[in-house]
C-alpha positions as CSV (number, residue, x, y, z in Angstrom):
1,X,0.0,0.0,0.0
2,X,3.0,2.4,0.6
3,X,4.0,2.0,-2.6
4,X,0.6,3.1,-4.1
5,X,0.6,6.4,-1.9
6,X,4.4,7.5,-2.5
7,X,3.2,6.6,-6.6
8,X,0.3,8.7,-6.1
9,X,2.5,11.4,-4.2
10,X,5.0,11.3,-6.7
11,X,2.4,12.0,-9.7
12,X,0.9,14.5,-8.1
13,X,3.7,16.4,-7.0
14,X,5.4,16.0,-10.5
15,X,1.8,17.5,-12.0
16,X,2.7,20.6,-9.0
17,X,5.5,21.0,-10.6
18,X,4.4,20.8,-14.2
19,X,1.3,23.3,-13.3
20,X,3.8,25.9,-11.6
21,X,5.9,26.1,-14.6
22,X,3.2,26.0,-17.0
23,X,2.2,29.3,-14.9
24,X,5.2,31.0,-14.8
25,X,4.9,31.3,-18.5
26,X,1.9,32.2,-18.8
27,X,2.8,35.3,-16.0
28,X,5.9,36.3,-18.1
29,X,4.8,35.5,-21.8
30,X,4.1,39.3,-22.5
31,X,7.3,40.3,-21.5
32,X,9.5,37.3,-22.9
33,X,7.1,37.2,-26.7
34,X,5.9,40.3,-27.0
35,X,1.8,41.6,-27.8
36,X,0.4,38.7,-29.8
37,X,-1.7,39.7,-32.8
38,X,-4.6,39.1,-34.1
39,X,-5.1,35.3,-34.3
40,X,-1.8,34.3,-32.7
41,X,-2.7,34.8,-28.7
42,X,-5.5,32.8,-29.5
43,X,-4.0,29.7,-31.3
44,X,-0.8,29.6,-29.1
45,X,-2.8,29.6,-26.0
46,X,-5.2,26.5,-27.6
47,X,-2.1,25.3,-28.2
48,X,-0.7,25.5,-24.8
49,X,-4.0,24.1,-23.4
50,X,-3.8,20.8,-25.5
51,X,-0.3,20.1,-24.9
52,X,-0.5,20.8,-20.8
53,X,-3.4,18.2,-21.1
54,X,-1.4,15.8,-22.7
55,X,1.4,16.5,-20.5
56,X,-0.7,16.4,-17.9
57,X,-2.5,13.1,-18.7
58,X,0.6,11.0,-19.6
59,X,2.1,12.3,-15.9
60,X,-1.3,11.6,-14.0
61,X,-2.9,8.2,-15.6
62,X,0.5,7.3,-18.0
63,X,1.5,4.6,-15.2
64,X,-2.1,3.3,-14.1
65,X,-3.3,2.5,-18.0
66,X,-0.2,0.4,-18.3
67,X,-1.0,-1.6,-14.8
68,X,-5.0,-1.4,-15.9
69,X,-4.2,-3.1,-19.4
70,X,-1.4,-4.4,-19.6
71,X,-0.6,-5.9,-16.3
72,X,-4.5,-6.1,-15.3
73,X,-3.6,-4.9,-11.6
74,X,-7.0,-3.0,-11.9
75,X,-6.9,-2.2,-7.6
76,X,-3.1,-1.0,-7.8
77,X,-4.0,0.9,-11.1
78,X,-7.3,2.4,-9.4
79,X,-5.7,3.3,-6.1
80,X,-3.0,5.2,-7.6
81,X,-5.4,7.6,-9.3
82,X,-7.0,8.0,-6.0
83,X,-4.1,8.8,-4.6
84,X,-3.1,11.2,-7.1
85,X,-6.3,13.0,-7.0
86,X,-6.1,13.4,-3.1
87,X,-3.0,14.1,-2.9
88,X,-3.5,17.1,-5.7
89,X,-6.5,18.3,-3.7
90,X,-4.3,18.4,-0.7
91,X,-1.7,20.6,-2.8
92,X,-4.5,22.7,-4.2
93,X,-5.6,23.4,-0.4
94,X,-2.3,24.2,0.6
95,X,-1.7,26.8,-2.2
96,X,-4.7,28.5,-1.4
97,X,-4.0,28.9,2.5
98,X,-0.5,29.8,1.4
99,X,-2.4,32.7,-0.8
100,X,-5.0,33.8,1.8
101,X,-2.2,34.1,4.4
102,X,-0.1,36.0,2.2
C-alpha cells in the first residue's frame, strides 16, 4: 500500500511542478514574446491548453493505464489515481491557504 501512496505522491507532485511552470509562463509571456496579434494569442494559447493536457495526462494516468491493461492490476491501477487526486487536492488546499495568508 505504501507503494501506491508515495506513486500517487510522486504524480501529483510531479503534475505541482508541471502546473507551476506552465504558470510561470503564462505570468511572463508578455514580457518574454511580446503583444500577440490578431489570431496568434488565440492559437498559441489552444495550443498550450492541448499540450499541458497531454502533458498532464501522460504524468497523471501514463503509469495506471499500463497496470489497468497491460498488467490487469486493476486495484493498484485504481488506487493510484486516488491517490493522485487526493493528494492534488491536498496541494490545491495548501496553495490557497499559502495565498489567503499572504
Amino acid at each position: 500500500m505504501a507503494n501506491v501512496v508515495l506513486i500517487g505522491f510522486l504524480q501529483a507532485l510531479g503534475l505541482a511542478a508541471y502546473i507551476s511552470f506552465v504558470a510561470v509562463i503564462i505570468q511572463n509571456a508578455m514580457e518574454w514574446f511580446g503583444p500577440l496579434n490578431n489570431l496568434t494569442g488565440p492559437i498559441t494559447f489552444l495550443s498550450l491548453l492541448s499540450v499541458s493536457v497531454l502533458i498532464c495526462g501522460f504524468i497523471s494516468i501514463g503509469y495506471p493505464i499500463k497496470l489497468f491493461f497491460v498488467k490487469k492490476d486493476y486495484k493498484k491501477a485504481i488506487k493510484i489515481v486516488v491517490f493522485t487526486t487526493l493528494f492534488m487536492f491536498v496541494f490545491l488546499a495548501l496553495f490557497i491557504a499559502g495565498v489567503a495568508l499572504f
